[in-house]
N, C-alpha and C positions, 0 to 999 in steps of 0.2 A: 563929240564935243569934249573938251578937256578943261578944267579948271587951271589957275597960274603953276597951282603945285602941282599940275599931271593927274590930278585923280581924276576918275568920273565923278558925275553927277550924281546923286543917291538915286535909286530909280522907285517908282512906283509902291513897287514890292516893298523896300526898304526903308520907306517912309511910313507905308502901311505900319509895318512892322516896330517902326519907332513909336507911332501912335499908341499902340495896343501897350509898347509897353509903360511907356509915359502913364499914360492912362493908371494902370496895374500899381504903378509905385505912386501916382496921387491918390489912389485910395486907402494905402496904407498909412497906419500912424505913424509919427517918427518918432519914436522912445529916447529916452538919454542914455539907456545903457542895455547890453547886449542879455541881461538877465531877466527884463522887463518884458521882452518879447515873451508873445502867448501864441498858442497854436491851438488847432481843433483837437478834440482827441480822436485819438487815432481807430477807428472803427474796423474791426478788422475779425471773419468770422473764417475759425479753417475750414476746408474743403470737406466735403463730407465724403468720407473713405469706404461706407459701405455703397455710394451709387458709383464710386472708381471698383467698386470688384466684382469679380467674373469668375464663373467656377466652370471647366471646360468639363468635357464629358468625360475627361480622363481620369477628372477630380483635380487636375493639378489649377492652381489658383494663379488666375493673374489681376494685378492692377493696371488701368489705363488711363495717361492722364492727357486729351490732346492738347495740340502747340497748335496753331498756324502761322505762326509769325514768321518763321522759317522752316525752308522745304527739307528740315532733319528729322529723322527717325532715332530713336536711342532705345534699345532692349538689352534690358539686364536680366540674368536669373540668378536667384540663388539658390543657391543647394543646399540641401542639407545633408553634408558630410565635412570629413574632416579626419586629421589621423586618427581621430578616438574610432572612428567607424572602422576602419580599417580591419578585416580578420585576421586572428592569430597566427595565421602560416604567413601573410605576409611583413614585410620588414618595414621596421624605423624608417622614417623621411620617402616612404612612396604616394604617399599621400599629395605632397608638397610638390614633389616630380613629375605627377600623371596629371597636376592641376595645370604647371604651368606649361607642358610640354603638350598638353592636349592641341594649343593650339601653335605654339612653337613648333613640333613635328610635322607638319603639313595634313593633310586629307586623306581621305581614300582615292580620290581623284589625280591631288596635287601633289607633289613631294612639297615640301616645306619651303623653299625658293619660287617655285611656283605658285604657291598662294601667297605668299609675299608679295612678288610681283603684280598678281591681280589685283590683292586689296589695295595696293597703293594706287593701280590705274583707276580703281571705284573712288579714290579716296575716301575709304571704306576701314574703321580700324575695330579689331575683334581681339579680347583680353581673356585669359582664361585664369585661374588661380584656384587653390585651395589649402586653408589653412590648418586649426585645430582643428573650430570645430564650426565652419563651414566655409563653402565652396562658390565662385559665381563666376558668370561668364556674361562679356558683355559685346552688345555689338553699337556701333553708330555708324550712321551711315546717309545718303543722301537720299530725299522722296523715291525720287525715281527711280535707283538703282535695288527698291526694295527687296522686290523679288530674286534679284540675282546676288543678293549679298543673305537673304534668309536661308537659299538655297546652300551658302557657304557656310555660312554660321550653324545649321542644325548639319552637314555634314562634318561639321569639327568636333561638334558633340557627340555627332554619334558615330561614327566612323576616324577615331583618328589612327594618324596614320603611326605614328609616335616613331620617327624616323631613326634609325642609331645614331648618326653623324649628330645631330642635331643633341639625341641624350649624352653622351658622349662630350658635345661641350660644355652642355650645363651643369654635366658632375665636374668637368675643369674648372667652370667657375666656382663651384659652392666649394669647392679645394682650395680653392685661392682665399674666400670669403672665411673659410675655417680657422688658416692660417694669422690670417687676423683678431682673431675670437679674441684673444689677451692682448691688443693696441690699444682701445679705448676705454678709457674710464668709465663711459657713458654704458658701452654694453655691457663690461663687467656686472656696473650697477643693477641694471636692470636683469642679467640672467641670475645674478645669486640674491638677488631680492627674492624674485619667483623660486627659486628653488628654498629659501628660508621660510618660504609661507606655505608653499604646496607642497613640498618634498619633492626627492630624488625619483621617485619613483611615477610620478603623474603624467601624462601624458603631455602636458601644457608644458614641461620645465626640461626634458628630455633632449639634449643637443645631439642630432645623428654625428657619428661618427663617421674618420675615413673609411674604417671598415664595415661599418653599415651602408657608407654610401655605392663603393666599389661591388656588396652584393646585391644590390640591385638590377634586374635585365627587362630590358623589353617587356616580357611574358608578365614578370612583376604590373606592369605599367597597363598593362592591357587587363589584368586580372583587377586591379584594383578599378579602375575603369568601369567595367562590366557590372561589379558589386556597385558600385556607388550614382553612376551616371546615369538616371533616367528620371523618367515624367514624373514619378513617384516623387523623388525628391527635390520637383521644380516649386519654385513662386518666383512669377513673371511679374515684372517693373516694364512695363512701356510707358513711351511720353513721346510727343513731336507732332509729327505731319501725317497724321492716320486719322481714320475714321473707326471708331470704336469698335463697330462688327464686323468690317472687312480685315481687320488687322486678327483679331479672334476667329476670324476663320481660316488664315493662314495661319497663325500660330494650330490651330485645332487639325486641318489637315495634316501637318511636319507632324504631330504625335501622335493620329489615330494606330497607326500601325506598330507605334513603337511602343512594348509591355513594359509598365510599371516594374516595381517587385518592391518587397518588404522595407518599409520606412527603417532607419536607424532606431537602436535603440536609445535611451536615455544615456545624457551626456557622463562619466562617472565623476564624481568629485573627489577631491585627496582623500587619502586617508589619513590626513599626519596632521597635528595640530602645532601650530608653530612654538616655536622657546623663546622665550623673551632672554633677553640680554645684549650684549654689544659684541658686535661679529666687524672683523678686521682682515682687510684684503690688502698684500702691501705690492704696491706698484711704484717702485724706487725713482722712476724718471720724470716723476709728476711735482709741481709747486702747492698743489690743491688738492683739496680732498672734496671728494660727491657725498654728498650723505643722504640716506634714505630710515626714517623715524616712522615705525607705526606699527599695525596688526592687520588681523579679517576686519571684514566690513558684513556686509549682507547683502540679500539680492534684490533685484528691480523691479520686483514685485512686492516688496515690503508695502505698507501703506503709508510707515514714515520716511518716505524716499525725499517727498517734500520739503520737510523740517531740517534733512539733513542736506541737501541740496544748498537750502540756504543756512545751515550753521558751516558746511565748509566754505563757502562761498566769502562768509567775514570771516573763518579763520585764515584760509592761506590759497583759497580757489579764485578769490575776486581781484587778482593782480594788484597794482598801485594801492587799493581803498584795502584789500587785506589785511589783518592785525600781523602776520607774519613778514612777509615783505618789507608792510611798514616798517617792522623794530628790525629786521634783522639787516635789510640794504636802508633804508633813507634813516631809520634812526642811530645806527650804530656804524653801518658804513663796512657789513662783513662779508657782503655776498652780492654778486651781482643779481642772482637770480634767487627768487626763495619763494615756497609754495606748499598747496597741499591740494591733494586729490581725493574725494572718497570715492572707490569705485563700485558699483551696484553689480552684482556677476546678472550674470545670465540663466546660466547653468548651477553654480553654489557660486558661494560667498565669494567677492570681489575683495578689494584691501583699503583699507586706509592708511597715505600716504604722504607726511609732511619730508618737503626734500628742501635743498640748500646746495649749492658748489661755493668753498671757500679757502682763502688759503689754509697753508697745513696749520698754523700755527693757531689758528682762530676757529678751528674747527669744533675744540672743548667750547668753547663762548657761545657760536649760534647754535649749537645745538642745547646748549643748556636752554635760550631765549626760545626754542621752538618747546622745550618740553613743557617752559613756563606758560605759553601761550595756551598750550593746550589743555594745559589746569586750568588757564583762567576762564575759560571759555564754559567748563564745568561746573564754574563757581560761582560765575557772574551775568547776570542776564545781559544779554548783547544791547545796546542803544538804539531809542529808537531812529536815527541817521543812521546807521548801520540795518536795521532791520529793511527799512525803507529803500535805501541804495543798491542790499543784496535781491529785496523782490522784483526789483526794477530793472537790475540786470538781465534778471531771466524772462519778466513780462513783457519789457520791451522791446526787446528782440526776437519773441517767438513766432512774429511772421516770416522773421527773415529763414524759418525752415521750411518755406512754401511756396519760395523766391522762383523756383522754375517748374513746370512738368514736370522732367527727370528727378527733381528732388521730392516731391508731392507722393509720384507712385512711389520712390526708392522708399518714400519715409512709411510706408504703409505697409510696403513688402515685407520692410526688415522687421514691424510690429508684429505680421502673420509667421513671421518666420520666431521671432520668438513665443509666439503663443500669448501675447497681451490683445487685448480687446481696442480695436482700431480708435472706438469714441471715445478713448481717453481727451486726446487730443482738442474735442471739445469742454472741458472741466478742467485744462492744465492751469490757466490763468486763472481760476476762481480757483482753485486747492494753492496754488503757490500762494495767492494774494491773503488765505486764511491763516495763513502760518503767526504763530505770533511770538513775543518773544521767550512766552512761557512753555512754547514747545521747543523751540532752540534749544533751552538749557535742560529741558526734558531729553530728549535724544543726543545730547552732549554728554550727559552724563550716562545715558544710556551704552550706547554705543562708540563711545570714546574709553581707553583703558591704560589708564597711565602706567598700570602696574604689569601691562601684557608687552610694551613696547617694544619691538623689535630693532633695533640702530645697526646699520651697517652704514661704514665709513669706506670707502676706497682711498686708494692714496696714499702717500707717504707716511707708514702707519707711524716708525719713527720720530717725525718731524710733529704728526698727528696728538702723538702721546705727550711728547713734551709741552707742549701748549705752549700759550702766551707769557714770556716773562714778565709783562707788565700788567699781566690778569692771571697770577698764577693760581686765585681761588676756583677758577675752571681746572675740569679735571674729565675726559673722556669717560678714564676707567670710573670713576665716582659713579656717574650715571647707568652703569651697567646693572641693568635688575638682578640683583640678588648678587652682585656681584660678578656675575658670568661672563668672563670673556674668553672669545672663543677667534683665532687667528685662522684663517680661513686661506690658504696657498692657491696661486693659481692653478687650473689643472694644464694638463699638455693640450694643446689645441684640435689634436686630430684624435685624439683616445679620449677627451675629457676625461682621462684618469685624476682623482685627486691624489697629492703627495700624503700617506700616512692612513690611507682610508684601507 
């Protein structure tokens, strides 16, 4: 049957359904305005991490968090290695080659096209990597096809095949990748940041060369491999369509046979303390200058991680509601993007970093407004709208880190993998919500150094130094601590030699 306009008739189901919801919205109030509206609060307790952990007979640790919603499987592990592991006979950037090439090379079984071609029949996808200063490997993959894609996954780990052809083009590409090392503004910024904080010489700041990359061989890749790849250095992340002890007993059979060996040691920290002043990198083809404003931080282990969390948070970490942002794009109109980060290391002291991209000319101006910012934040105890907005940022959103399995076990993994105590998790939201404003301006003034400040500018340093004719009381060089500036050339891309060093 058809109605004059062609439709059907609503059916059964669709009236039902109209019902429930008519109903739904007659029991609602109807407000006059969208701010009036009230909700429940949000009840919400995390997952408790030590009944997701599992200690196999190897010792190596895994979490497990099941799914059944869908017939997927996701295993991740991470390792614990990284270039710093790496022994002294072998070379710069093997690390970084044997991570991703573990599973880029193919198998013992398969050449590299060959298991290409299988995981894509499983629609089965396996990642390998390894960075500073750790390594992981992940697989997902379909319920059913468990077995036969575990059976690929631990033969990539532990048997690869690390094909030449295959090495061979991934030193073409990081050649190609090299060559571009002095195009972006963006990386400049960020690799002579790190080297202005860590030094030349750390492990973390270190760009391989062509010529370190060219002596790299196979045997390289297989020997770093061997030191670094085993059970010893696992923590397993499972999540999906498993049953907790069947899944731990294949994981537990793939490692009984395969020996451990000696955990890494401690990660090393710089030894170079950074120099405050204003460091200048001239890149003649640019409109704009990046800038990066700050010093060391401390680590995530600190107890004032809290405090500082929410004082960067209303300095330049909280987007839009930021005091930085605010003055330097919506109130002055000087940068599209402006911000700050404090990073908590891991390993040692992470950085604190207020940044800004601006044209050349107005470069002196926001950064004077960011240095001011960060006096004031020293000087002035934050509001309580600001205090309020910053803990809400972080309280109200801390489910959304719980949002899936894979995210549940990863977030646990990577706690045991740094050595913090999984129950934080439960005491996050009462330590943030104790924050007050008199610890803000405590750890502001703490941990904030206006006289340590590090500035580097990228960009048209000449265009930079001139400044604003129509604000000519800005002045880059003025800012410079103690006066220090220091012009900074870029190096050659494939030697990172610098000019004058």
């Amino acid at each position: 049957m058809k109605t004059v306009s062609g439709l059907r008739p609503p059916t059964l189901a669709m009236i039902g359904l109209l019902a429930m919801t008519t109903g739904v919205i007659a029991q609602q109030e109807i407000v006059s305005h969208p701010l009036e509206l009230s909700f429940p609060e949000l009840d919400f307790q995390p997952p408790d991490g030590a009944a997701l952990r599992h200690e196999l007979s190897t010792g190596t640790v895994a979490y497990v968090a099941e799914d059944h919603a869908l017939p997927l499987v996701n295993i991740a592990i991470l390792i614990r290695s990284g270039e710093y592991t790496a022994p002294a006979m072998l070379k710069p950037g093997v690390a970084s080659l044997a991570g991703s090439q573990m599973r880029a090379g193919g198998a013992a079984s398969l050449s590299s096209s060959e298991l290409d071609e299988e995981l894509d029949f499983l629609a089965a996808q396996i990642r390998t990597g390894i960075g500073s200063t750790r390594g992981s490997a992940n697989m997902n993959c379909l319920a059913k096809d468990l077995d036969r894609c575990l059976d690929r996954f631990f033969e990539i780990l532990r048997q690869p095949r690390y094909d030449q052809e295959r090495i061979d083009l991934a030193k073409s590409q990081q050649l190609q990748r090299m060559e571009q090392r002095n195009d972006d503004t963006g990386g400049i910024e960020r690799r002579e940041w790190s080297r202005l904080l860590y030094g030349d010489a750390h492990f973390s700041t270190h760009a391989t060369t062509e010529a370190e990359l060219d002596a790299i061989t196979r045997q390289d890749l297989l020997a770093f491999h061997a030191y670094a790849v085993h059970p010893g250095n696992f923590i397993f992340a499972i999540s999906g369509d498993v049953q907790t002890e069947e899944i731990l007993g294949k994981i537990e059979a793939r490692l009984s046979d395969w020996p451990g060996a000696e955990a890494p040691g401690d990660v090393p920290k710089p030894g170079v303390e950074p120099q405050p002043g204003l460091y200048l990198v001239h890149k003649e083809d640019v409109n704009q200058g990046r800038v990066s404003i700050g010093h060391l931080s401390t680590v995530i282990s600190n107890p004032d991680r809290f405090a500082l969390q929410i004082m960067n948070n209303i300095l330049g970490g909280g987007g839009f509601t930021s005091r930085i942002l605010s003055r330097v794009r919506s109130d002055e109109g000087l940068a599209y993007s402006a911000g700050s980060a404090f990073g908590l290391g891991t390993h040692y002291d992470g950085s604190f970093r207020a940044f800004f991209q601006s044209r050349s000319a107005a470069v002196a101006r926001a950064t004077s407004i960011v240095i001011d910012e960060i006096g004031r934040i020293r000087t002035e105890k934050v509001s309580d709208e600001e205090l309020a907005n910053a803990k809400a940022s972080f309280i109200d959103t801390f489910s959304r880190n719980f949002a899936s399995a894979e995210q549940i076990a990863g977030l646990f993994a990577n706690l045991e993998l740094q050595g913090r105590d999984i129950g934080l998790v439960s005491t996050y939201r009462d330590d943030m919500a104790a924050v007050t404003a008199d610890d803000v301006l405590r750890v502001a003034q703490e941990y904030l150094h206006p006289d340590r400040l590090v500035i580097l500018a990228v960009g048209n340093v000449d265009d930079m130094l001139a400044g604003d004719l129509d604000n000519p009381e800005f002045s880059l060089e003025a800012m410079a601590s103690g006066g220090s500036v220091t012009r900074i050339a870029l190096p050659d891309p494939m030697t990172m030699e610098y000019a004058g060093r």
